[in-house]
C-alpha positions in Angstrom: 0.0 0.0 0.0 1.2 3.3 -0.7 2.3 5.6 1.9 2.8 9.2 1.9 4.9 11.2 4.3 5.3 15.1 4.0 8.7 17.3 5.9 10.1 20.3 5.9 7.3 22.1 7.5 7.8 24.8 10.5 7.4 28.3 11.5 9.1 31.1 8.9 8.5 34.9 8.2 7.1 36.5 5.3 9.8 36.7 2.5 11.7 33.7 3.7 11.6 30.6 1.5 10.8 27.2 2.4 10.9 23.8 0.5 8.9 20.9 1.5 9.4 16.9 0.6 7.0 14.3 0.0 8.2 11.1 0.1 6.5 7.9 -1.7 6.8 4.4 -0.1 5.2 1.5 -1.7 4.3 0.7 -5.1 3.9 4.0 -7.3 3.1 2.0 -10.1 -0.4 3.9 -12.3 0.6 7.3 -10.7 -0.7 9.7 -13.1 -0.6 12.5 -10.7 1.0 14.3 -7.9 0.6 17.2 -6.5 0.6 19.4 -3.3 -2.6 20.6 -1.5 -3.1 23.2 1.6 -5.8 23.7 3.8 -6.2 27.0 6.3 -7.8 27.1 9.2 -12.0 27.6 8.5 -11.3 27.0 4.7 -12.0 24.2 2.0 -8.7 22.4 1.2 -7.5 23.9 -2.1 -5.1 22.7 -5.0 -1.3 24.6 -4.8 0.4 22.6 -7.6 0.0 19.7 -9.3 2.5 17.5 -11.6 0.8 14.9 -14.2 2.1 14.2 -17.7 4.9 16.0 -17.2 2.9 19.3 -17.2 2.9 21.3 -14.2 0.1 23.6 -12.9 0.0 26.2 -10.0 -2.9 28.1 -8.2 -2.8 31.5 -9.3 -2.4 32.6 -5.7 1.4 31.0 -5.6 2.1 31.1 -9.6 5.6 32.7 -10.0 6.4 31.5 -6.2 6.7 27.7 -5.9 8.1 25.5 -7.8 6.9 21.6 -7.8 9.6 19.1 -8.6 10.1 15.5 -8.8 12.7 13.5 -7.7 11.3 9.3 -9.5 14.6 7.8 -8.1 13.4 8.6 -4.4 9.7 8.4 -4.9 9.6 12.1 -3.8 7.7 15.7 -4.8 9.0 19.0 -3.5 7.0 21.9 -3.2 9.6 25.1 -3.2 7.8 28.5 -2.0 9.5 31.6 -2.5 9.1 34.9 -0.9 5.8 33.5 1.5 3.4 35.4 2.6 1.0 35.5 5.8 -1.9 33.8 3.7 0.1 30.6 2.5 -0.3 29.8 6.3 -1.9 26.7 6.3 -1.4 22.8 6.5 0.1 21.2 3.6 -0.5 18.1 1.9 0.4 15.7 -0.6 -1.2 13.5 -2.6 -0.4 11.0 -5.7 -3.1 10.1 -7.7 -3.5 7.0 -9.8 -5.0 6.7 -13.4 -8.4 4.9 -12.3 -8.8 7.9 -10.1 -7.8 6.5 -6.1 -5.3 8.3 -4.7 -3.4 8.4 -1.3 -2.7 11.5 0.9 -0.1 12.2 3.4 -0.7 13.6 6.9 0.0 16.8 5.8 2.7 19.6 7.3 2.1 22.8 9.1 3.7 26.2 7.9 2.7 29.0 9.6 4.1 32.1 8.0 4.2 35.4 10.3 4.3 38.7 9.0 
């Protein structure tokens, strides 16, 4: 069964940069997407970047910002985010989808950005 485990998470200031890992254990085989998800306090979970087909798509709110990557020889995703700001504050998650549409999520990481 596939696993998901996020890090890198923790307390910065606005401006400062942070990079967070995902890393995969278990099968990855039918992955068709991965991507990184956040989730603020009172709020609906929302999409931050995805990778499928080797295309990558951001939310306009972090476009220009963060930077998803993929690393296939570790099973892992990064999520890089420049210059944050107070409202990327939130819990951030993972999640690898297959192609018949189930897909796994990791516990998720906190990053509370201060101004």
């Amino acid at each position: 069964q596939l696993q998901l485990m996020e890090s890198g998470g923790g307390s910065v200031l606005a401006g400062e940069s942070l990079t967070l890992s995902c890393t995969a254990s278990g099968s990855a085989f039918g992955i068709n997407n991965m991507g990184w998800f956040r989730q603020s306090p009172g709020k609906t979970r929302e999409m931050v970047a995805m990778l499928g087909n080797g295309v990558a798509r951001y939310a306009n709110s972090v476009k220009g910002r963060f930077t998803i990557t993929r690393n296939m020889e570790t099973m892992t995703i990064n999520l890089q985010m420049n210059n944050l700001k107070p409202e990327d504050t939130a819990v951030y998650y993972c999640k690898f989808s297959y192609w018949n549409a189930e897909h796994t999520w990791g516990p998720g990481t906190q990053v509370p950005v201060s101004s």
